[in-house]
N, C-alpha and C positions, 0 to 999 in steps of 0.2 A: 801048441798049448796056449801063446802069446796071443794067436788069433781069436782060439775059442774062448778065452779070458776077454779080450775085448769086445767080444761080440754080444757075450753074456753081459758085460757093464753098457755095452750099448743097450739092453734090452731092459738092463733094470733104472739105468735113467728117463726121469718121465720126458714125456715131448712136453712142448712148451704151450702153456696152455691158451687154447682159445679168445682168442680178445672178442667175444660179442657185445652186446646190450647191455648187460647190467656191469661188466668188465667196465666201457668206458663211462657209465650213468655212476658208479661209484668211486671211479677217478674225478670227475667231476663236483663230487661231493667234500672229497678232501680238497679242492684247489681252496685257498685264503686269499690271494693275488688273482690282478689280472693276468699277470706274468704267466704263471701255472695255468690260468683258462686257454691259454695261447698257445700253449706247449701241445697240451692234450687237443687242443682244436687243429691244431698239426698233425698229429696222431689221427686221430678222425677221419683226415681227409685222405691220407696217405693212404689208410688201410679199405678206403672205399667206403665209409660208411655217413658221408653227408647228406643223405637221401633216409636214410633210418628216421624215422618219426620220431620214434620214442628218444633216441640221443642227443638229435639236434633240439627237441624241446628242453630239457634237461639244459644245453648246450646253451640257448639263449635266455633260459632262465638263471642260471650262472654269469652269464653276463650282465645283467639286467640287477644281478642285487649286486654285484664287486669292481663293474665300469662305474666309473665319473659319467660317461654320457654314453648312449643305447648305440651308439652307431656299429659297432660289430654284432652286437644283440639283433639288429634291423637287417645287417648284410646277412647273417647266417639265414634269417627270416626269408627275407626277396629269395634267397639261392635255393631253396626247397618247392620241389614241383609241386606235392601234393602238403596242404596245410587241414591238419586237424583241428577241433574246439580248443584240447588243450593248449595247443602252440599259439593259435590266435589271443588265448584271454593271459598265456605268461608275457605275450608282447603289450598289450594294453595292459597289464598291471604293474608293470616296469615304466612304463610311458604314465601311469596314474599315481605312481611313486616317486618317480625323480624327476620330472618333466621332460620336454614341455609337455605340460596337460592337455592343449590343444592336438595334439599329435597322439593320446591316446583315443579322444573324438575322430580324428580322423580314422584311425585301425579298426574301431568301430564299427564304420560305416563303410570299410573294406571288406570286412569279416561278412558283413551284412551282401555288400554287392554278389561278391564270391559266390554265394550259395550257402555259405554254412551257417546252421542254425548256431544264435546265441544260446547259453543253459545259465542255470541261477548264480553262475559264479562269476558271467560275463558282466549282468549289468552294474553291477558292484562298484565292477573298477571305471566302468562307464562313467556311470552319476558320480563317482568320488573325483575323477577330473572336470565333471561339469561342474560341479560346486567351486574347484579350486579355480577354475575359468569365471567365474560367479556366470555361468550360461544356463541362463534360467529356462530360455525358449528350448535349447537341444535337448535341458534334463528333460522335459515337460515330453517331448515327443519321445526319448528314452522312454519317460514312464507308458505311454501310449502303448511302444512295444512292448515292456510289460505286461501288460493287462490284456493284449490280443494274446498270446502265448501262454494266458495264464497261469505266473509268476508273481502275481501281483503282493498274494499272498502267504508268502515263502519270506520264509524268518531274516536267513541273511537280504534279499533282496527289501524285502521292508526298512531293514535296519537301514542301508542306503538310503535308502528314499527318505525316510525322518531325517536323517543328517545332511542330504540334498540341498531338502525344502527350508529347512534351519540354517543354512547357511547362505540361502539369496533373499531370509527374513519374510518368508513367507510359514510363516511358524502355525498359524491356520492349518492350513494344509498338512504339515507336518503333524500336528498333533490328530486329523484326521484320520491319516494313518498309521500311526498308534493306536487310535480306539478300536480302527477298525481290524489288527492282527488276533487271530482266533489263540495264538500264544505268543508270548515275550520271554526274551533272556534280559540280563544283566546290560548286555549293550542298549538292546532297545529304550530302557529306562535310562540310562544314558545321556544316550543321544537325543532325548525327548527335554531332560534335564538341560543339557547344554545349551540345546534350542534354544529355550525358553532364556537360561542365562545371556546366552552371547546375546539377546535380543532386547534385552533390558525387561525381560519380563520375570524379575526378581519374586514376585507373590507366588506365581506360577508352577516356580521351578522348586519352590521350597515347598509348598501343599502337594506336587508331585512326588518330592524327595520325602515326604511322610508319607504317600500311597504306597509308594517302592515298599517302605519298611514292614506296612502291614500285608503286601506279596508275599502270601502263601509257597510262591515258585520260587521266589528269588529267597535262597541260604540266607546271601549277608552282604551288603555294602563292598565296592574295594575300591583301590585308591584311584582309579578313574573318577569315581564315585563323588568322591571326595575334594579330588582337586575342583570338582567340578561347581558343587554346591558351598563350597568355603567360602568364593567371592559374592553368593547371592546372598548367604548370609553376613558377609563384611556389609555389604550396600543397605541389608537392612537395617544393622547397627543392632543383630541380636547377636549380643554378648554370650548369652549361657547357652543359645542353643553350640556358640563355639566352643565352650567348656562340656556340652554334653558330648563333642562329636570327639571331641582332645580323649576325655574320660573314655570313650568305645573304641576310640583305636588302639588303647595301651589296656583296655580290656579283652580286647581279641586277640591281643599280640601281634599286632599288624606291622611289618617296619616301616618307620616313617623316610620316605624318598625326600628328595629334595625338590618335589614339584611339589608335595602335600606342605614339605615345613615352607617354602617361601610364599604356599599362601596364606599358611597362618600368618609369615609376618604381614602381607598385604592387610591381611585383615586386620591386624593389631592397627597398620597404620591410618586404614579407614577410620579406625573407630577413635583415635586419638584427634585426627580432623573434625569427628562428627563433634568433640568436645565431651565424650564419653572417656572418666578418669581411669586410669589403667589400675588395678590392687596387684597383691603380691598373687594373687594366685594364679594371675592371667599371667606375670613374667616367669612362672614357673612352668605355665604349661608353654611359655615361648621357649624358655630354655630346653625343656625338656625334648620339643621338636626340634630345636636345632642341635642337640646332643647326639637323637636317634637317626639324625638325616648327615651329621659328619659335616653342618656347617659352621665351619669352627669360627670364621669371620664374623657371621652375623650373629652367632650367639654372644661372642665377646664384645662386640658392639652393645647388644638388647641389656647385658651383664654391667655395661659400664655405664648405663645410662640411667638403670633406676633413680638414682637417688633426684635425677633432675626432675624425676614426677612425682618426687617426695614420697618413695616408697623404699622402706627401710628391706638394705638384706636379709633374710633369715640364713638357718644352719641346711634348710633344704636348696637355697637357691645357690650355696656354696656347693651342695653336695651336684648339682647340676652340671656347675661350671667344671667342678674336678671331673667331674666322667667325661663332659665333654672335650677338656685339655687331652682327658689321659687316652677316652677313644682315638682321637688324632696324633697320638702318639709320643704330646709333649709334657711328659711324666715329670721333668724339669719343674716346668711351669706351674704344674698342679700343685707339686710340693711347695712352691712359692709359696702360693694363695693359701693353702691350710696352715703354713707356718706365719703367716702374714694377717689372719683373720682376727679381724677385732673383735668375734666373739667365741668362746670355746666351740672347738670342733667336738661334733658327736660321732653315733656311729654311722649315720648316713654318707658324712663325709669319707672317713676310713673307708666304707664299706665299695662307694665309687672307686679310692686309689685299690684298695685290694683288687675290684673287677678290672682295673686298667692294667695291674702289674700282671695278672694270669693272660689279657689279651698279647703282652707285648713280652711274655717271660721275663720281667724282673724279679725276679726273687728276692735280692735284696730289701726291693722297696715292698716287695708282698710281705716277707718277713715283718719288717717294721708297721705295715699298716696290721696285722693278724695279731700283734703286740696288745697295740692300741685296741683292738676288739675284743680282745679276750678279756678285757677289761669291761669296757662299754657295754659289751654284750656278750655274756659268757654265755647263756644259752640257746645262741643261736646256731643249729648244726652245720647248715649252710658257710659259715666260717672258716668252719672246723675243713670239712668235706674241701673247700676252692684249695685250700694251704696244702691239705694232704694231698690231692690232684697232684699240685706244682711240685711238691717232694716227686714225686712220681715219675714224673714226667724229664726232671732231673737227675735222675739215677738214684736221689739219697730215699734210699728203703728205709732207712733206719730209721730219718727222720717222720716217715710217711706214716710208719709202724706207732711211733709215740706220739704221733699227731690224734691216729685212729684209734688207740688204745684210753688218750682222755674220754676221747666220744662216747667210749663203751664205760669206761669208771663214771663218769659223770652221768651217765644215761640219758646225754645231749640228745634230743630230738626235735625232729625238722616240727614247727608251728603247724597247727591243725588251720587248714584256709577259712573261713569264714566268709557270710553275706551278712550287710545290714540293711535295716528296711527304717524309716522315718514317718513315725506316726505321732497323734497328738500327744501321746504321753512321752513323747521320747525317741532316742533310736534303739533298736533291735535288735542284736544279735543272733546268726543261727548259725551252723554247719549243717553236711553233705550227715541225713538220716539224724540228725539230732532231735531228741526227745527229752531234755531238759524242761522244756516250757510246762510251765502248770497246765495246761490247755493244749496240748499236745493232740490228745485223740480227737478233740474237736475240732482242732487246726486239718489234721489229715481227711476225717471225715467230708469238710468243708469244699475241699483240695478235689475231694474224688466226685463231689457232686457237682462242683465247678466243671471239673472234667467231660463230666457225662453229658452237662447242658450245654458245654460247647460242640460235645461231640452230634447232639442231634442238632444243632445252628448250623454247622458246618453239609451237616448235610439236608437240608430243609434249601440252603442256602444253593446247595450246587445242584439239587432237582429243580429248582427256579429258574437254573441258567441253563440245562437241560432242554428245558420246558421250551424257555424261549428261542433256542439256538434251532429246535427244530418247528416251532414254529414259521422263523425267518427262512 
């Protein structure tokens, strides 16, 4: 009975399963260390499978982004008889990312001897180590084999080549082939952009950065974008095009990184060289970037220094500095500065400590700032709704209940958003389908016939380039 009992457990335990290809390709995936890439490249060899194409690429692309330097990335490479495209361009793109660059030119030209054809993902990492080589002559004959394979005209390979030629300041050329790409993404405007800036051609890169915007293809600006055209605008010393670009990133809700706020502050400090006086609004939108970017240094620097350019604080550039204390988490400090302010605090500033106490769950001090609002701003729902959150999230129901129960007695409701518009009689007020205005029917009327005359421009406009493209 003991035997047939065992026999039957042997038959219902599974066997141990298979280690093939995607077995070790997704052990490789979880490695974080090299340690772990070592283990498993143990495994690998033990069980026979260093000759597998597909693992050992995988194998040396996992080396290639978690080594300090490519040398096991390179041994696994040499110890395979047969090399595919894929494993050739993860060897050069590892050698085009950590260096030396040089050494990805040479894989190159091994890839090349070999027999095996380059594809559009090879030249990429090619020209990206030429450029960091600044080897102008090897990009150049790189480009050469592009255009015999023709490649020349393939998105990602173009995109290369504008950042290539833009970086041995051959910016010509570069911008050649931009005009010359039958389509463009986001990088290509770019890398056309940067060209231009890193080359001192500051007029260039900004009448470019207004072409991008009227890019039918291109959605919307991002912070590549941005970091990139901020210093062309510092160098020109145009002030408002940097309040238009501050005003559209907190219009898109974009978060500001710390590449985009420290080039605002370059810019701020251009522009105080150029002898160009700084107002409160420019420190506002400094703070505000350094608030949204968590640089807590330099915004308490930019905070302490107004007064030296004779620019008096307001209750907005207080409410700045508390969200930027409270973001970084020194709710302390914040409380200083509002109890220590030479002029009454409003709800702006409340409103920042309330957002810092829901970031870091103080309730205490949310309690106390929710005080102060309910006063300042009793009809704000928004107030109402962060406090009851925080009850919530604390267990007190109770308090969560009498929080949400004013809401409904008061018939607290969140503010309708609005756009304004600046004309000669004034500014404008509207909202989303508002029909307020005395001239309403005529405004829409207007609207729809605008519409229409764009709509045949637009296309008047793409039978022209129809026209021509098959003419060429």
């Amino acid at each position: 009975m003991h035997g047939v009992s065992r026999r039957v457990q042997q038959f219902l335990v599974p066997k141990p399963h298979h280690k093939d290809s995607f077995y070790y390709t997704n052990l490789l995936s979880l490695c974080k260390t090299t340690n772990c890439i070592e283990k498993t490249h143990a495994q690998i060899v033990v069980h026979g499978h260093e000759q597998n194409p597909f693992i050992t690429t995988k194998l040396v692309d996992r080396y290639t982004q978690l080594s300090s330097n490519l040398e096991h990335a390179r041994k696994v490479f040499d110890n395979l008889s047969e090399r595919d495209v894929f494993c050739w361009n993860v060897l050069i793109k590892g050698y085009a990312n950590m260096g030396p660059f040089v050494q990805a030119i040479k894989v190159y030209d091994e890839m090349r001897t070999s027999g095996t054809t380059p594809n559009r993902y090879t030249y990429p990492f090619a020209l990206k180590a030429c450029a960091a080589e600044r080897d102008s002559h090897k990009g150049i004959v790189i480009h050469g084999h592009v255009v015999k394979c023709g490649l020349d005209l393939d998105l990602f390979v173009a995109n290369a080549l504008i950042a290539f030629y833009a970086k041995c300041q051959d910016v010509e050329v570069s911008r050649r082939v931009f005009d010359e790409m039958p389509q463009r993404d986001i990088v290509s405007w770019n890398s056309m952009i940067s060209g231009y800036a890193m080359n001192g051609y500051v007029d260039d890169a900004i009448l470019l950065f207004y072409d991008m915007l009227r890019d039918v293809d291109i959605s919307a600006p991002d912070k590549p974008t941005f970091v990139t055209i901020l210093p062309a605008f510092a160098q020109a010393a145009d002030i408002q095009a940097g309040y238009w670009i501050h005003s559209y990133i907190v219009k898109i809700g974009m978060n500001l990184d710390a590449a985009i706020a420290k080039e605002a502050l370059n810019m701020f400090q251009q522009l105080v060289e150029s002898n160009v006086k700084p107002d409160s609004v420019l420190f506002l939108c400094l703070l505000s970037a350094c608030s949204h970017a968590g640089l807590l240094e330099q915004g308490w620097h930019v905070f302490q220094t107004m007064e030296s350019y004779g620019v008096e604080k307001n209750e907005a550039h207080y409410a700045c500095i508390v969200d930027l204390l409270g973001r970084a988490g020194d709710l302390d400090k914040a409380l200083e500065i509002i109890q220590t302010m030479p002029i009454q605090p409003g709800k702006n500033v409340y409103g920042a400590l309330l957002g810092a106490s829901r970031i870091h769950k103080n309730m205490e001090l949310a309690e106390f700032a929710a005080e102060k609002l309910l006063v300042l701003d009793p009809n704000n729902a928004g107030r109402y709704v962060i406090l009851a959150q925080m009850y919530e999230h604390a267990g007190r129901w109770e308090d969560a209940a009498r929080v949400r129960k004013v809401i409904k007695e008061k018939e607290i409701k969140k503010p309708i958003g609005y756009s304004s518009v600046e004309l000669e009689s004034g500014h404008q007020k509207f909202g989303v389908n508002d029909e307020t205005h005395p001239f309403t029917t005529q405004i829409f009327e207007t609207l729809l016939s605008l519409d229409k005359i764009m709509g045949k421009e637009a296309s008047i406009h793409w039978d022209s380039i129809l026209v021509e493209n098959s003419v060429c």
